[in-house]
C-alpha positions in Angstrom: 109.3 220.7 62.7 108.8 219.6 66.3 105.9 221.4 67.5 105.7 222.5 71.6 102.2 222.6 73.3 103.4 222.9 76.7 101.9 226.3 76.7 98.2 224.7 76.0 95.9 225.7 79.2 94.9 223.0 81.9 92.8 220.9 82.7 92.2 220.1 79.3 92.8 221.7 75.4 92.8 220.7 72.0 95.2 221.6 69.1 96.1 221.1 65.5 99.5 219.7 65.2 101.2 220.0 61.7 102.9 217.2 61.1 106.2 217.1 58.8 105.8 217.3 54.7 107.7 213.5 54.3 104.6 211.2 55.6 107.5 209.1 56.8 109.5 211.3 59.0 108.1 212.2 62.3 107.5 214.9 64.3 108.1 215.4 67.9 105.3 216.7 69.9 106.0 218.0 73.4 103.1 217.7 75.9 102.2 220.0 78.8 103.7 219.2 82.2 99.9 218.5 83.2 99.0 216.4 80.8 98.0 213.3 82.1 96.3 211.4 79.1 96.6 212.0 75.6 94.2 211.7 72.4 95.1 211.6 69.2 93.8 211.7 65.5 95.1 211.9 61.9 93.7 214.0 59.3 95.0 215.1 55.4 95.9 218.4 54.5 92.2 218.2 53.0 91.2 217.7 56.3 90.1 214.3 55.5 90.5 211.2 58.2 93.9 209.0 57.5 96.2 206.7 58.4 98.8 207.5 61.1 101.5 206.1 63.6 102.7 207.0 67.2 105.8 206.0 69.2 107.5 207.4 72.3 110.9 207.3 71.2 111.7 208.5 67.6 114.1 211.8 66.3 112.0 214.4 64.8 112.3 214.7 60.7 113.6 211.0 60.7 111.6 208.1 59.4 109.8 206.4 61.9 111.1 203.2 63.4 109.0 200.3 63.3 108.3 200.1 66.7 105.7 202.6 66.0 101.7 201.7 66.4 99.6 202.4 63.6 96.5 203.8 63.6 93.8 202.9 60.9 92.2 205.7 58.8 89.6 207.8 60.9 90.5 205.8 64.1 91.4 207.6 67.5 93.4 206.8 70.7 93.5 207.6 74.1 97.1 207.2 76.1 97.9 207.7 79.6 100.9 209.3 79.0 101.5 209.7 83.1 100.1 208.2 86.2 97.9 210.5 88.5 100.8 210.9 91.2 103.4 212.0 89.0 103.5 215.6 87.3 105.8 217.9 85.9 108.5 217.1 83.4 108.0 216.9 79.5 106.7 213.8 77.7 107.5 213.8 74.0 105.6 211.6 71.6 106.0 211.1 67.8 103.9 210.8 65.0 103.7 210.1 61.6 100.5 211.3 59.3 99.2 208.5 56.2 99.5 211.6 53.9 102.3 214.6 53.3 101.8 217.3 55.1 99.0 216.0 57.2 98.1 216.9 60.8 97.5 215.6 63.9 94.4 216.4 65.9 94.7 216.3 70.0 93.3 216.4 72.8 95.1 216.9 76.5 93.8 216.4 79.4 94.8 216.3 83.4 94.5 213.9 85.5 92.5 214.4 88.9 
């Protein structure tokens, strides 16, 4: 269920990210090489807001360790997921939706 957005246009995009059916397994979400800082929201399949979690290390369709952070329903955060010198490679992150078969809403953005 890992879902790829390194084909998401620069300098910045947004996309729906469906997120695994279990609400406690992850799904690994690949960033674009540009992406320099990364937001992120949870919503139910009913497109209402949620609960959700988000880690940097994981294993996609596995629970979620607790190392995760959780996010309160309706609440969004902003990561900078690289430093503005560095570019290329992936960065992977993981997340967990409050519901089954939720989503994740993000936005990616470069860094100038």
């Amino acid at each position: 269920m890992a879902s790829d957005q390194q084909g998401l246009p620069a300098p910045y995009a947004t996309a729906r990210v469906a997120l695994d059916a279990t609400a406690t397994n992850a799904t690994k979400v690949t960033l674009p090489t540009w992406c320099h800082t990364f937001t992120v929201t949870f919503l139910t399949s009913g497109e209402a807001a949620t609960t959700g979690e988000i880690s940097h290390t994981g294993t996609d369709g596995a629970a979620m360790g607790t190392g995760a952070f959780p996010l309160a329903s309706g609440a969004t955060i902003a990561l900078q997921v690289r430093d503005r010198a560095s570019a290329g490679g992936t960065v992977d992150v993981y997340l967990i939706c409050g519901g089954a078969s939720g989503f994740a809403q993000i936005i990616c953005e470069a860094g100038y």
